[in-house]
C-alpha positions in Angstrom: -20.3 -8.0 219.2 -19.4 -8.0 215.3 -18.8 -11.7 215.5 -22.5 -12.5 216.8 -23.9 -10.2 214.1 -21.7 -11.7 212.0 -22.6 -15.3 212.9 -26.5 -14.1 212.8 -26.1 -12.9 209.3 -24.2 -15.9 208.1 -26.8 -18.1 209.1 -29.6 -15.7 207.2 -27.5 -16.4 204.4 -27.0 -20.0 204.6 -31.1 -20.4 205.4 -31.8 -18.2 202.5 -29.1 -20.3 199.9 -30.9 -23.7 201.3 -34.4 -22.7 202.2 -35.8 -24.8 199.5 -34.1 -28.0 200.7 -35.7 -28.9 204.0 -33.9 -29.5 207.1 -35.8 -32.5 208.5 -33.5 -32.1 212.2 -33.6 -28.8 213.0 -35.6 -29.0 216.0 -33.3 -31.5 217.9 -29.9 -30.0 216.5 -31.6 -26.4 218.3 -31.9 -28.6 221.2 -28.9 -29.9 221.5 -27.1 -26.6 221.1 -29.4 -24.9 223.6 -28.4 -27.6 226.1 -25.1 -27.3 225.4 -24.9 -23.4 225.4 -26.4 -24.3 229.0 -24.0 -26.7 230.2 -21.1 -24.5 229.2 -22.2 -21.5 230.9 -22.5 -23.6 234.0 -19.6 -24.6 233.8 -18.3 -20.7 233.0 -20.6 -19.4 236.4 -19.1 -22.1 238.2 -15.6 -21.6 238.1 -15.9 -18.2 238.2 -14.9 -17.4 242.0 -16.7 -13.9 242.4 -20.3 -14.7 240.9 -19.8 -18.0 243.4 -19.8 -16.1 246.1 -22.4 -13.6 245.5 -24.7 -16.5 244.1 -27.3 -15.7 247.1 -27.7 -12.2 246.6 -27.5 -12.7 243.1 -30.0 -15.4 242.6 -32.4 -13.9 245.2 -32.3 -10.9 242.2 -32.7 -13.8 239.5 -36.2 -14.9 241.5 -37.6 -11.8 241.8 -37.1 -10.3 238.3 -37.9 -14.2 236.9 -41.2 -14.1 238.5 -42.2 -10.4 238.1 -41.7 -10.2 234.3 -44.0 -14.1 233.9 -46.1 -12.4 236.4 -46.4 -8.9 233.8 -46.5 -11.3 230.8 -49.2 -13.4 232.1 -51.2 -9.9 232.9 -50.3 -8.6 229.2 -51.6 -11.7 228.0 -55.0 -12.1 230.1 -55.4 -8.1 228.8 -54.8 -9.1 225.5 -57.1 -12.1 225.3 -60.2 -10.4 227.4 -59.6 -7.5 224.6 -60.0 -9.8 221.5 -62.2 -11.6 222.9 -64.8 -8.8 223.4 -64.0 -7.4 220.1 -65.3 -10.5 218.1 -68.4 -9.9 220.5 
């Protein structure tokens, strides 16, 4: 846990030292990370025997939480807009 805060903090500090030199490929070295992040926990889930076998139960779980929290952030965000929107009215 230390080396994640760690790692978060280091990179506060490195954005901070450089933020007034501009980064002009952040958004596809993110990417690239993210997908590689991905591909190694896929790789991690998969040769991990137990979590194989349980992948039924376990992704039936990973549906249904999945769709009810878009479902409750859709609703939070239909509230939200139907509330600013009769406020400016």
């Amino acid at each position: 846990m230390f080396i994640v805060i760690a790692f978060m903090f280091g990179g506060i500090l490195i954005g901070y030292l450089t933020r007034k030199k501009p980064f002009r490929y952040t958004q596809q070295v993110l990417a690239v990370l993210v997908w590689a992040l991905l591909f190694l926990l896929g790789v991690i889930i998969g040769g991990n025997e137990q979590l194989m076998k349980g992948m039924g139960a376990i992704g039936l779980e990973a549906f249904i939480i999945a769709t009810l929290a878009t479902l409750g952030s859709v609703t939070a965000a239909k509230c939200l807009w139907h509330f600013v929107r009769h406020k400016d009215k």
